[in-house]
C-alpha positions in Angstrom: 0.0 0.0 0.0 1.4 3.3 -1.0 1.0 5.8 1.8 1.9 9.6 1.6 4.3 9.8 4.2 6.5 8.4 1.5 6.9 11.9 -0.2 9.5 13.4 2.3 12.2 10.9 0.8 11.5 11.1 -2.7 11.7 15.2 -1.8 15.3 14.3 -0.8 15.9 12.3 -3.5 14.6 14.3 -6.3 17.6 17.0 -6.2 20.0 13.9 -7.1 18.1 13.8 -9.8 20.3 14.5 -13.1 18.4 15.6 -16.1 19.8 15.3 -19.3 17.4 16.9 -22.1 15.3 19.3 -20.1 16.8 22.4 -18.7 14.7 24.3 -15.9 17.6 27.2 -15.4 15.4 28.8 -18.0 11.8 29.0 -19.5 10.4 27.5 -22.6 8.3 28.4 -25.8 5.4 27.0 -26.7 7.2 24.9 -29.7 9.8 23.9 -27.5 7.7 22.6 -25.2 5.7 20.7 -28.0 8.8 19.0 -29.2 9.9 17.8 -25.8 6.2 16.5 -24.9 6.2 14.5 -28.7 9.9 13.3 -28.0 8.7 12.0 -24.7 5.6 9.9 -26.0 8.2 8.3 -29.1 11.1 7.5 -26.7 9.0 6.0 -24.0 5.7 4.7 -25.5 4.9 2.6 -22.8 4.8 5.1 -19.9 3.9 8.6 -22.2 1.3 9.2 -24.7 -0.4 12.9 -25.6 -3.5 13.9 -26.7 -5.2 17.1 -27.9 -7.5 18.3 -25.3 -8.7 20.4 -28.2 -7.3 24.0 -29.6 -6.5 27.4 -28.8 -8.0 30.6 -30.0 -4.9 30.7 -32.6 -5.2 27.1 -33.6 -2.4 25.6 -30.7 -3.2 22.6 -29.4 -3.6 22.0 -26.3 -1.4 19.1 -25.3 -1.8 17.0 -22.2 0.5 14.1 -21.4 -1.5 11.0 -20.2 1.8 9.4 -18.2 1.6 5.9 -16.4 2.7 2.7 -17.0 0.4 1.3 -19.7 1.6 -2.0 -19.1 -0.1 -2.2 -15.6 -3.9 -1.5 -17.0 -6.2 0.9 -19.2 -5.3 4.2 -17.4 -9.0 4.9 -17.4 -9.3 2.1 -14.8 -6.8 3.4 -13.0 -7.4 6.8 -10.1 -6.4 9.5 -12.0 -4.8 12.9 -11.2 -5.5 16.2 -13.4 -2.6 18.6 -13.3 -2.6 21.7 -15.5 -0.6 25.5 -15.7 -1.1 28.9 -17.2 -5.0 29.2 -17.2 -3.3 32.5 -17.1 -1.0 33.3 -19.8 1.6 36.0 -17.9 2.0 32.9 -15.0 4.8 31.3 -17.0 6.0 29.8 -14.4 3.1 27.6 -13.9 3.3 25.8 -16.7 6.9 25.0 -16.1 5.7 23.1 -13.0 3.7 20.4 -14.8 6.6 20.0 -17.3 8.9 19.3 -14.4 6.2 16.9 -12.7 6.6 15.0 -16.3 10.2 14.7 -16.7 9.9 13.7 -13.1 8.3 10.7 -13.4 9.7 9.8 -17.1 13.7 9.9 -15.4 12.8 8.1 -12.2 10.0 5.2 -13.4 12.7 2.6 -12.5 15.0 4.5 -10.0 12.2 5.4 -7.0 10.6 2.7 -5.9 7.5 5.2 -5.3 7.5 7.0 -8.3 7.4 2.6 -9.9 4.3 2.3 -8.0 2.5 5.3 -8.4 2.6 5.1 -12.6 1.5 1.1 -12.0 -1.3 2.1 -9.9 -2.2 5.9 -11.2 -2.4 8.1 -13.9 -1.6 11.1 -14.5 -3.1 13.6 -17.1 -0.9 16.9 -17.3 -2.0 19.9 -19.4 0.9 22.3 -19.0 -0.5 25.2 -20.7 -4.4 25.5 -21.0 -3.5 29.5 -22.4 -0.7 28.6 -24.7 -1.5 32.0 -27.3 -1.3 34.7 -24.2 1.9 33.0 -22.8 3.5 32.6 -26.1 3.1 36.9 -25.6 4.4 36.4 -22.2 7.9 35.7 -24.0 7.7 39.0 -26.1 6.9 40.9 -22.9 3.4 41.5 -23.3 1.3 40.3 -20.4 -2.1 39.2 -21.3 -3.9 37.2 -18.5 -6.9 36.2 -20.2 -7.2 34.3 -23.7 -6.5 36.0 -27.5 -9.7 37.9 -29.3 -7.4 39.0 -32.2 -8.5 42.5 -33.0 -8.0 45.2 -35.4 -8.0 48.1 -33.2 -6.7 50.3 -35.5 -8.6 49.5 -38.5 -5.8 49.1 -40.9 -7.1 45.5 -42.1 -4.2 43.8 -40.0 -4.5 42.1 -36.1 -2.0 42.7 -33.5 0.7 44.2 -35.6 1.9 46.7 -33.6 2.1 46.1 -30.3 4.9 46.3 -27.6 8.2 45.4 -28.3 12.4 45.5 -27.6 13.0 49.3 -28.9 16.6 49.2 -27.1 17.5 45.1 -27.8 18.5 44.5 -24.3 15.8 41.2 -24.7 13.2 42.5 -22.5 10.0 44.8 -22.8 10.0 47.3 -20.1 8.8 50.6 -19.4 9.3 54.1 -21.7 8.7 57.2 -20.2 8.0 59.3 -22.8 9.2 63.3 -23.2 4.9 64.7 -22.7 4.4 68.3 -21.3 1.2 66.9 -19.9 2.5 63.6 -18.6 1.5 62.9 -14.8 5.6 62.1 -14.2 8.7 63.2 -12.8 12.2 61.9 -12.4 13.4 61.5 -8.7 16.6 63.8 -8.5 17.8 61.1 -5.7 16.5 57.7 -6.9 16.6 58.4 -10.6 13.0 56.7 -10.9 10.1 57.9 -12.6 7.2 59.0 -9.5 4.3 60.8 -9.7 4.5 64.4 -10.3 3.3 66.6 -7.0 1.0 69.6 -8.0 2.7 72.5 -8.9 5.9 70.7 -9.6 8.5 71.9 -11.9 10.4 69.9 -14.0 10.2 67.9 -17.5 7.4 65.7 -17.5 6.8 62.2 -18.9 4.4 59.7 -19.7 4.8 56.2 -19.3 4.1 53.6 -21.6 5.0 50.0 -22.8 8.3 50.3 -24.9 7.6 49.8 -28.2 7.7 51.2 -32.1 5.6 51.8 -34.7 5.9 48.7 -36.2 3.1 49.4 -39.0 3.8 52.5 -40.3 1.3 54.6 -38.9 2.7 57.1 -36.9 1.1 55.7 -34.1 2.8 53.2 -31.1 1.3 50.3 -29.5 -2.0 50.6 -31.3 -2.7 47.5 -32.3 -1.4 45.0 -29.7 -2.6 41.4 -28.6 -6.4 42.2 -27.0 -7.0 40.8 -23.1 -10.0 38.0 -23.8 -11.3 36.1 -21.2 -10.0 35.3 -18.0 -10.2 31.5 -18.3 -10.2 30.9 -14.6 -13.4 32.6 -14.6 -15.2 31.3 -17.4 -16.0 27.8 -15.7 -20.0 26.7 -14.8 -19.9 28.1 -11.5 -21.3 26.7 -8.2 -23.4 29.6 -6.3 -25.8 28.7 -9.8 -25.3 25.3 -8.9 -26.3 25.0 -5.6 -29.3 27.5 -6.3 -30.7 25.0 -9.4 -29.5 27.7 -12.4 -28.1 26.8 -15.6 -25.3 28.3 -16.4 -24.0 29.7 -19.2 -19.9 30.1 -19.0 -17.5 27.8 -21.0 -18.0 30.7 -23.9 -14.1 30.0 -24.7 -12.6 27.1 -26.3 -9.8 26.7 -24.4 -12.3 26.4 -20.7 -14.3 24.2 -23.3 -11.2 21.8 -23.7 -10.9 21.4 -19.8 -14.4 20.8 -19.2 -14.7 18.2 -21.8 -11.7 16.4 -20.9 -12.5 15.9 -17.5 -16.1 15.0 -18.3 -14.7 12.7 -20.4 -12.2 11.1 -17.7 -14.8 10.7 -14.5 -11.8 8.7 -13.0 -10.0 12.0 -12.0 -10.4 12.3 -8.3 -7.9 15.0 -7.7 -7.5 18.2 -9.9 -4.3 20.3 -9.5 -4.0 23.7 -11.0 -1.1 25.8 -11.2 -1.0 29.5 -10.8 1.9 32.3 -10.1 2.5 34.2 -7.8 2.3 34.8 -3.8 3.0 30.9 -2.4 -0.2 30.1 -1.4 -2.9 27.3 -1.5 -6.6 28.3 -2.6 -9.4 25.5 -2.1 -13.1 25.8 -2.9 -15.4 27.9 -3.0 -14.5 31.0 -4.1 -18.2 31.9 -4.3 -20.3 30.6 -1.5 -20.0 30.5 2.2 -18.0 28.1 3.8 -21.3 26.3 5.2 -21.6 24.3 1.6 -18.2 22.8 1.8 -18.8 19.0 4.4 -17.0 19.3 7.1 -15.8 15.7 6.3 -14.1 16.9 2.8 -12.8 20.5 4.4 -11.0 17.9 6.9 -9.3 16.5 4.0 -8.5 19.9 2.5 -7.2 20.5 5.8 -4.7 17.9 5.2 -3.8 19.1 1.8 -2.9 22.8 3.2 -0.6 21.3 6.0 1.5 19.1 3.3 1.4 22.1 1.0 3.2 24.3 3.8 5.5 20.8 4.4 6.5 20.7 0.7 6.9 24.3 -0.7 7.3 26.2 2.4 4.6 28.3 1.6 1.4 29.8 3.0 -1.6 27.3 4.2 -4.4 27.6 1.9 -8.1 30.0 2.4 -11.0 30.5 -0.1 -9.7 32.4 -3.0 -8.8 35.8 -1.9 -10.0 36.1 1.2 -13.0 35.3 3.5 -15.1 38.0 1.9 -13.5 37.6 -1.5 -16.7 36.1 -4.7 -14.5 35.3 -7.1 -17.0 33.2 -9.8 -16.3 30.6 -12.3 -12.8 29.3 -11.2 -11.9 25.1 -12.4 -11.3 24.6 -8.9 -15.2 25.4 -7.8 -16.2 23.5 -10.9 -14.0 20.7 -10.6 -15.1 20.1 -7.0 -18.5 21.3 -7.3 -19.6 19.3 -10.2 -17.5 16.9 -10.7 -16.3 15.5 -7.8 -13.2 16.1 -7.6 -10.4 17.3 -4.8 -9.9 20.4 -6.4 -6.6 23.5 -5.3 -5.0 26.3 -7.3 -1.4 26.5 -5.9 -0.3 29.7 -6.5 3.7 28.9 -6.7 6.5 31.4 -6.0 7.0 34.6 -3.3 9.6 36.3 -1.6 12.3 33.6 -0.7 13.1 33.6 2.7 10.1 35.6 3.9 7.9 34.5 6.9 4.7 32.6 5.8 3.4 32.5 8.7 2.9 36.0 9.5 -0.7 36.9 7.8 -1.5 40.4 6.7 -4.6 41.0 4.8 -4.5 43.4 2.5 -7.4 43.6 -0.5 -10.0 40.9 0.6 -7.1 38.5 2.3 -4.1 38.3 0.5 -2.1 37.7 3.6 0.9 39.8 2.3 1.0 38.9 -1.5 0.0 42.2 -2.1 0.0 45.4 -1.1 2.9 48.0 0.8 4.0 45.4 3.0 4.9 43.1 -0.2 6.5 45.2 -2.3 8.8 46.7 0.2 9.3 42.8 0.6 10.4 42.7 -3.1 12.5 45.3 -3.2 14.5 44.2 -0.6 14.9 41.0 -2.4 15.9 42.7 -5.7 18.3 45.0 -3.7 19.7 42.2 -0.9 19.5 38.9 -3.0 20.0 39.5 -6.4 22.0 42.9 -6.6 19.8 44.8 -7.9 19.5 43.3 -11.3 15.7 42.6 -11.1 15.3 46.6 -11.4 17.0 47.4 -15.0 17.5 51.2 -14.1 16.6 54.1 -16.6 18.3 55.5 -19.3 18.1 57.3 -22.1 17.9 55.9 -25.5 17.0 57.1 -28.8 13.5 56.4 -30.3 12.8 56.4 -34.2 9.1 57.9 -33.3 9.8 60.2 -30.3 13.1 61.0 -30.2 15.2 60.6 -26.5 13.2 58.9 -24.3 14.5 56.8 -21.3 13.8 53.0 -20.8 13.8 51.0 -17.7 11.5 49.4 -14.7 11.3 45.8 -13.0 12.0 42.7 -15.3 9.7 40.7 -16.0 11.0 38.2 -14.9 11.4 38.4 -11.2 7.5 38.8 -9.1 5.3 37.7 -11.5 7.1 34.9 -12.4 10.4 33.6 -10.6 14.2 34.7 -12.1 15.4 31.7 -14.2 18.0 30.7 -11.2 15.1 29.9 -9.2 12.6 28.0 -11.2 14.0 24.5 -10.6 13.6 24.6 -6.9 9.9 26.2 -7.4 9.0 23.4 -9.8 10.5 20.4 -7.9 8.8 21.7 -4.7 5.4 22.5 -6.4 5.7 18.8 -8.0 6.2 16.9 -4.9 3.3 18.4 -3.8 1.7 17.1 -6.7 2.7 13.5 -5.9 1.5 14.0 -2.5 -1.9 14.7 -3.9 -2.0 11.8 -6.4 -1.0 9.3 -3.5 -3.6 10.6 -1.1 -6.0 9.2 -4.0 -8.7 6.5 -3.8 -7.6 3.2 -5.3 -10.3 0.3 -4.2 -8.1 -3.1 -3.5 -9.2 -6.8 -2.1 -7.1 -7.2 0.5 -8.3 -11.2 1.0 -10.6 -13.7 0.0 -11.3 -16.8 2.2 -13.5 -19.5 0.9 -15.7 -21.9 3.2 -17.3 -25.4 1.5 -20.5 -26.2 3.0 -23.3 -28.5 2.3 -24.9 -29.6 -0.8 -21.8 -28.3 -3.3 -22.1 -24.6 -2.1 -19.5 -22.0 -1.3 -19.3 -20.0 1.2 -17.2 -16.7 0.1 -15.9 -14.1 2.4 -14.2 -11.4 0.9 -12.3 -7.8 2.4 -12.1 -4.7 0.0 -10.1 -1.2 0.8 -10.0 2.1 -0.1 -6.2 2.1 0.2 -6.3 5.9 -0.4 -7.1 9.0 1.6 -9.7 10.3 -0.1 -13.0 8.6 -0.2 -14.8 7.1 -3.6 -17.3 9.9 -3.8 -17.1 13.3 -1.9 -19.0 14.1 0.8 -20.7 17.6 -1.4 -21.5 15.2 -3.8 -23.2 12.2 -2.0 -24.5 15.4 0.2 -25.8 16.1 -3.1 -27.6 13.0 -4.1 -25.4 11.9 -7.0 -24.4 8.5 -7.3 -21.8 7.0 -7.8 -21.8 3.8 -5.9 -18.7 1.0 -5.4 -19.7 -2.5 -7.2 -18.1 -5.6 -5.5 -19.4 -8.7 -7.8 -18.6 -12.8 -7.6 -17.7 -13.4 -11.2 -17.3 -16.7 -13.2 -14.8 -16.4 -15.6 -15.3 -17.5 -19.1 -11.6 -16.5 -20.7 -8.7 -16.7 -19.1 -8.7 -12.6 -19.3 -11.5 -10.3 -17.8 -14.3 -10.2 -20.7 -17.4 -8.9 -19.6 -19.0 -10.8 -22.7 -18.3 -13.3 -21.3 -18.0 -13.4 -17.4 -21.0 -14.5 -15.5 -22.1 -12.3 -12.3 -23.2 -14.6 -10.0 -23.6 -12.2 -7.3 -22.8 -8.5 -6.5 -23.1 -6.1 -3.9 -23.3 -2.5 -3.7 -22.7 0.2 -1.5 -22.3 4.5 -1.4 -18.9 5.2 -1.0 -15.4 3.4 0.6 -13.9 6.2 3.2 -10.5 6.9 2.9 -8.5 3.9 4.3 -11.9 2.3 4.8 -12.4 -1.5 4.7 -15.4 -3.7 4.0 -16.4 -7.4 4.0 -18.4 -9.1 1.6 -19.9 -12.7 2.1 -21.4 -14.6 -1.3 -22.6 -17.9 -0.8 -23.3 -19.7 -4.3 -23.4 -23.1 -5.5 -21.5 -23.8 -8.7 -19.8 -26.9 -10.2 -16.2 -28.0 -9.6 -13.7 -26.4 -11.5 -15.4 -23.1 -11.8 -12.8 -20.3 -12.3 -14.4 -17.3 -9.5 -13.1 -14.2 -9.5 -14.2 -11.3 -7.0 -14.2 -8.0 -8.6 -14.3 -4.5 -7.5 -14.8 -1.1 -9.4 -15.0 2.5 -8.3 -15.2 5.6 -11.1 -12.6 7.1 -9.0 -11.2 4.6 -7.3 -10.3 2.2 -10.2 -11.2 -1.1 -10.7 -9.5 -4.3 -8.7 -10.1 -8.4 -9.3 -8.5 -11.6 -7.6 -9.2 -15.2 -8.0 -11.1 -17.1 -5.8 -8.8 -20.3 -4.3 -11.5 -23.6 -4.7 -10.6 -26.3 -3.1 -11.6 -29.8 -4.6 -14.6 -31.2 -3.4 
C-alpha cells in the first residue's frame, strides 16, 4: 500500500536527480515545449502518450500528457490525477511546474521505488498550458492574462501588428517614459526613478508607456497589440448557480471548453491540480459561496492538503480564493469540486524567498501579504539584498525612431510575476512533490483477502475484504450530500476467458454500497453453488477509485 508519508524521501531524492534533455535554469516556448512532450511519447511509448484536449483561439493545441505505465492496465481504470498550468497566460511559471512533474516521473519510473508504484497504480493527465496564445506573448513581454480575441484596433485590415516590443535590444519589454508636457511624471533627482509628479511641480514631465515602435507605419505606437480576452479561470459553470438549481452559461471560450470536456470525459480524476503564479499560497473551494456548503468531512481532507502544502513548498496554508469575503465566480477549482467531484486547489507557486509565511497580513479581501505596501517593500528588498539589484533594470536614455530621446527601464519581467530563471528549478521540484502527494492521497479500491468456506450440498461459502487504500474517499462528501451516485460495485464473477471479458464473465452475485472512506475497509460474504472447476473471481470497481479483481482459491470437493 502506497502511503503519503512516503513523499518526504522522494523530496530528498529528487535534487539527485540528473536531467539530461530538459533544462529548468530557464523558461520554454510553446514549440519547445511541443517537441519535448512529442519526443517523450516516441522515446517512452509505454509510460507517455499525448493527446489534444482540443485548440486554442490561434489554432495551438492544447497538449496533455497521459503518463503511467500502460503496461499495468487501461489508465481509465486506474485513479487518475488532473494537473494543469497557465490558465493565465503571464503565470509562465506555472506551466513550467507540470513540465517538471513529467520529466519527473519519465527519469525516475525505475529508480524510486514510489514513483514505480504510483505510474502502475495511477495516472496522471498533465496539461501544461491551457493558455498557450497569451503566454506565447508572455515571452515577447506583453502580459495578457486572459485568452487571444485578435483585433483590429486600428482598423488598418491587420491584427495585432503593432504592439509592444524590444525598442533598445537588451531582450526584455520594459517601461518608456515618454518626453509629454502633460504627462502625470517626474524623475526623482535622488532615486533616478520615474514617481508621480506633485501639484505645482517643476520639472520635464513624462508619460509612461510599454516600450515599443511603430511597427506598421502609422505614426502611431502600440496601437494594435494582442487584446486581453477572457479570464479562463473565470469562465467555468460556477457553483453559487449550482447550488441555487440555475443553468449556467460560462464555458464561452474554447480553451475552458477543452478542460471541461476532458475531464467530463475522464470521470476517474479524483484529484484536480492547477497551477498559478504568484504569492506561495494554496486556494481550495469555493470561491463563491460560504463556507457552510463545503462538508466538514471533505474541508478535513483539505485540511490535510494545506498542512502538506506548507511541508513541501514552504509556503502559506491555503483560504478560499482571496479572502473570507472575497466572490471570485467561475474558477476550475469550484467547478471541478463542485460538479465533478473532484479534490480540487489552485497553488499559486512562487513569493519572496526567505520571507515569513506564517505571518498573515490582509490586504485587499485576504491576500495575507501577496499584495500590497507590506509586499512590495518585501520585493525590493529581495531585488536589492538577493539578487543585486538586477531585477530593477535602471533608466536611461535611448533614442526612439518615433519620439526622439526617451529613457527606458523598470522591473524585469522576470522576477514577481514569475520567478528569475536561477530559481525556477527549486519552485517546480517543490510544487511537483506536492503534486505527488496529492495523487498518492487518492482513492484506489483493492481486495485485501478472500477466504472460501465449502459447505453442504456443493455450495461455497465466500468471504471477501475490500479497501479504499487511499485517503480520499470514492465519492465526496458535497456530492453524495448532493444525491449523486456513484456507488462502489463488489461482484462474484465466473470467468469465461482466461482474461477479464465482460461478454463473457457471469455475475453470479454482486453487492453495492455509497462510497469506501479513505482507508476504509469492508467485508463481503457470497454464498453460491457452482460446479467443480469453476474459475471465480471477486471483482471490484469505483469511477474514481479504479477497478481491482482476484481469483477465488476452490478447493476440490
Amino acid at each position: 500500500m502506497l502511503r503519503p508519508v512516503l513523499v518526504p524521501l522522494l523530496f530528498a531524492l529528487a535534487a539527485l536527480t540528473v536531467h539530461a534533455d530538459l533544462s529548468f535554469d530557464r523558461y520554454h516556448r510553446y514549440d519547445e515545449m511541443e517537441a519535448w512532450l512529442r519526443e517523450q511519447a516516441e522515446d517512452h511509448p509505454d509510460f507517455v502518450r499525448l493527446l489534444s484536449a482540443g485548440k486554442s483561439v490561434e489554432g495551438r493545441e492544447l497538449w496533455v500528457a497521459v503518463v503511467t505505465n500502460f503496461g499495468t492496465g487501461d489508465p481509465a481504470d486506474k485513479p487518475a490525477v488532473y494537473v494543469d498550468g497557465c490558465h493565465h497566460g503571464n503565470e509562465v511559471a506555472s506551466g513550467e511546474v507540470p513540465l517538471w512533474l513529467v520529466r519527473f516521473l519519465v527519469e525516475n519510473r525505475e529508480r524510486f521505488e514510489v514513483v514505480r508504484m504510483l505510474l502502475a497504480t495511477r495516472a496522471f493527465y498533465v496539461l501544461p498550458r491551457v493558455n498557450p496564445d497569451s503566454s506565447e506573448w508572455y515571452f515577447r513581454g506583453v502580459e495578457v492574462r486572459g485568452n487571444l480575441h485578435p483585433k483590429d484596433d486600428d482598423r488598418d485590415g491587420r491584427v495585432d501588428e503593432d504592439g509592444p516590443d524590444d525598442v533598445d535590444g537588451d531582450g526584455l519589454v520594459l517601461e518608456m517614459a515618454v518626453p509629454d508636457p502633460k504627462g502625470d511624471f517626474v524623475f526623482d533627482e535622488i532615486s533616478s526613478r520615474p514617481r508621480r509628479r506633485r501639484p505645482g511641480e517643476s520639472g520635464n514631465r513624462f508619460r509612461i508607456a510599454r516600450e515599443g515602435s511603430d511597427e506598421d507605419g502609422d505614426g502611431k505606437v502600440d496601437e494594435d497589440g494582442p487584446n486581453e480576452g477572457s479570464d479562463l479561470n473565470r469562465n467555468y459553470p460556477d457553483p453559487a448557480g449550482l447550488f441555487a438549481g440555475l443553468a449556467e452559461t460560462r464555458l464561452t471560450e474554447p480553451e475552458s471548453r477543452a478542460v471541461d470536456a476532458f475531464l467530463r470525459a475522464h470521470p476517474n480524476v479524483s484529484n484536480v491540480q492547477s497551477f498559478h503564479t504568484f504569492g506561495g499560497i494554496l486556494f481550495r473551494p469555493f470561491g463563491s459561496v460560504p463556507d457552510t456548503y463545503v462538508p466538514e468531512e471533505d474541508l478535513a481532507l483539505y485540511d490535510r492538503m494545506a498542512a502538506n502544502f506548507t511541508r513541501y513548498t514552504g509556503d502559506r496554508p491555503y483560504g478560499r480564493p482571496y479572502g473570507p469575503m472575497s466572490s471570485i465566480r467561475g474558477a476550475l477549482i469550484d467547478h471541478a469540486y463542485g460538479e465533478l467531484g473532484a479534490f480540487a486547489v489552485t497553488a499559486e507557486v512562487w513569493r519572496v524567498p526567505g520571507e515569513d509565511t506564517r505571518e498573515v497580513q490582509s490586504w485587499s479581501g485576504g491576500l495575507e501579504g501577496i499584495v500590497g505596501p507590506k509586499a512590495d517593500r518585501a520585493w525590493r528588498e529581495f531585488n536589492e539584498k538577493v539578487l543585486g539589484g538586477k531585477a530593477y533594470i535602471e533608466w536611461r536614455e535611448r533614442e526612439h525612431p518615433l519620439y526622439g530621446r526617451v529613457r527606458i527601464g523598470g522591473w524585469s519581467p522576470w522576477f514577481k510575476r514569475n520567478p528569475p530563471p536561477a530559481y525556477l528549478e527549486e519552485v517546480c521540484r517543490k510544487a511537483s512533490m506536492f503534486s505527488l502527494y496529492q495523487a498518492l492521497m487518492t482513492p484506489r479500491v483493492a481486495i485485501s483477502s478472500v477466504r472460501t468456506t465449502a459447505e453442504g450440498g456443493g455450495r461455497l461459502r465466500i468471504e471477501a475484504t475490500v479497501e479504499n487504500e487511499g485517503v480520499y474517499p470514492t465519492v465526496t462528501h458535497l456530492a453524495r450530500q448532493m444525491g449523486r451516485k456513484d456507488p462502489v460495485v463488489v461482484r462474484l464473477l465466473e470467468r469465461g476467458s482466461a482474461t477479464p471479458d465482460k461478454n463473457r464473465d457471469r455475475e453470479l452475485a454482486r453487492e453495492e454500497i455509497d462510497a469506501l472512506e479513505g482507508e476504509e475497509s469492508r467485508n463481503f460474504t457470497f454464498t453460491v453453488g457452482t460446479p467443480e472447476g469453476s474459475d471465480l473471481w471477486i471483482s471490484i470497481e469505483s469511477t474514481k477509485g479504479g477497478k481491482a479483481a482476484r481469483r477465488v482459491a476452490v478447493a476440490s470437493r
